[in-house]
C-alpha positions, 0 to 999 in steps of 0.5 A: 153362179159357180166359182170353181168346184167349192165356191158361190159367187152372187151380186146385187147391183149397187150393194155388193158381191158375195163369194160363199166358198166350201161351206166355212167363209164368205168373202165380201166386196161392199160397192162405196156407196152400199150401207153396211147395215144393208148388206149385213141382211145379204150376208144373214140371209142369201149369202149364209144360206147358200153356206148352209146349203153347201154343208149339205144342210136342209134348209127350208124357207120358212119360221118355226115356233117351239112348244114343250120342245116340239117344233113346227115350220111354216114355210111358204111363197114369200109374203105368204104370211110366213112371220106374221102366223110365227109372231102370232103363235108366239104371242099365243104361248109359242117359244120363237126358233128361227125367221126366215132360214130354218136349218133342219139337221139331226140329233142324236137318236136321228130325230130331225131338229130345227137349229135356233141361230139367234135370229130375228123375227122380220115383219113390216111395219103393218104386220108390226102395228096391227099385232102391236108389236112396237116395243120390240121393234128393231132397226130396219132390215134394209132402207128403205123398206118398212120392214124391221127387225123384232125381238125374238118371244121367248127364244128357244136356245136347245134344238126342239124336235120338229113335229110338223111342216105346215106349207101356207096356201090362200083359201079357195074360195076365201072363207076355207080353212083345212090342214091336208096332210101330204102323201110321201111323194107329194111332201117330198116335192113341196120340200124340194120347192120349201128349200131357201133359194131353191133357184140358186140351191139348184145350181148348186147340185146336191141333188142327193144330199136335199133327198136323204135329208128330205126322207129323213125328215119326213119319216118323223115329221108330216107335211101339211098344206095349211089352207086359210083366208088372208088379212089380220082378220082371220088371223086369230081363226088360223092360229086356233087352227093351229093349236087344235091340230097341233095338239091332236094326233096327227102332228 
């Protein structure tokens, strides 16, 4: 809910409140029986979002991996796949850029970049096990999910450009496999819908700071629906997927 003019408060029961206030603090109240380690996950995620946001950021939902200083986000529903297609790009060559939020702001020549904060990869433990990714397993992002933090591949410390936005959607029928490239006004609504949070971004307004900063984007990097069947199974089909259109033209 809004807290006067500047401020965002939120609760999650049990754990703890969060006032985000003018887009430069956030102010935490911890119920005595939350872990802290569970509620760092809150300030890392919801509560710096909605920060970002009010700085009039574009903030989307999703990964990037970097390659010779082109970025791609992959944004999508969550439990799309969002971080198991970043983890798998990254083990076929990728640099890693961001999990989760992916801050999209300009350069110098108006090009649009995507910010590397430093932040893990989160997977869950199958995803983890199946990619055999053990060794960089971290601590759990909350207990008690089996869901952990990973160490980033490579990390990606300047800003690549942003080449491509590619929005995850399970075949129809199971075996289909396209990248579809969005018109403009279709691409506009998939980023209002590919905003971290975009039920709480909503009460926020800034309806006209997400449509420059949308238009902006898009002028330099396409949106693409990326159409694949689920499971580990075809998950080396979907990054071969990836690096031939990446490579190709249209990226």
């Amino acid at each position: 809910q809004m807290a006067g003019n500047d401020g965002f408060l939120f609760r999650v029961p049990g754990l703890a409140r969060f006032l985000v206030t003018k887009g430069h603090a956030i102010t935490v109240e911890i119920e005595p029986s939350a872990l802290e380690s569970d509620v760092s996950g809150f300030v890392l995620g919801t509560a710096f979002g909605m920060l970002l946001h009010q700085r009039g950021l574009l903030v989307l939902h999703g990964s990037a991996v970097a390659k010779n200083g082109q970025a791609i986000a992959i944004c999508g529903e969550s439990g799309a796949g969002k971080s198991t297609l970043a983890a798998a790009l990254c083990l076929d060559g990728c640099s890693f850029v961001t999990d989760d939020l992916c801050v999209v702001a300009q350069n110098e020549i108006k090009r649009p970049v995507v910010l590397p904060d430093g932040r893990k990869l989160k997977l869950w433990k199958e995803t983890i096990d199946e990619l055999d990714l053990a060794a960089r397993q971290g601590e759990a992002v909350r207990q008690p999910f089996e869901k952990y933090y990973i160490e980033p591949f490579n990390a990606a410390s300047a800003p690549p450009v942003l080449s491509a936005i590619f929005i995850l959607r399970d075949a129809q029928p199971a075996f289909k496999k396209e990248i579809e490239r969005l018109a403009l006004p279709d691409a506009m609504r998939a980023l209002e819908n590919e905003m971290y949070r975009p039920g709480l971004r909503q009460k926020m307004g800034l309806r006209s700071e997400l449509v420059a900063h949308a238009a902006a984007t898009i002028g330099h990097a396409n949106v693409f629906l990326l159409t694949r069947p689920r499971g580990f199974e075809h998950l080396d089909e979907t990054v071969a997927l990836v690096r031939v259109h990446w490579a190709s033209s249209e990226v």
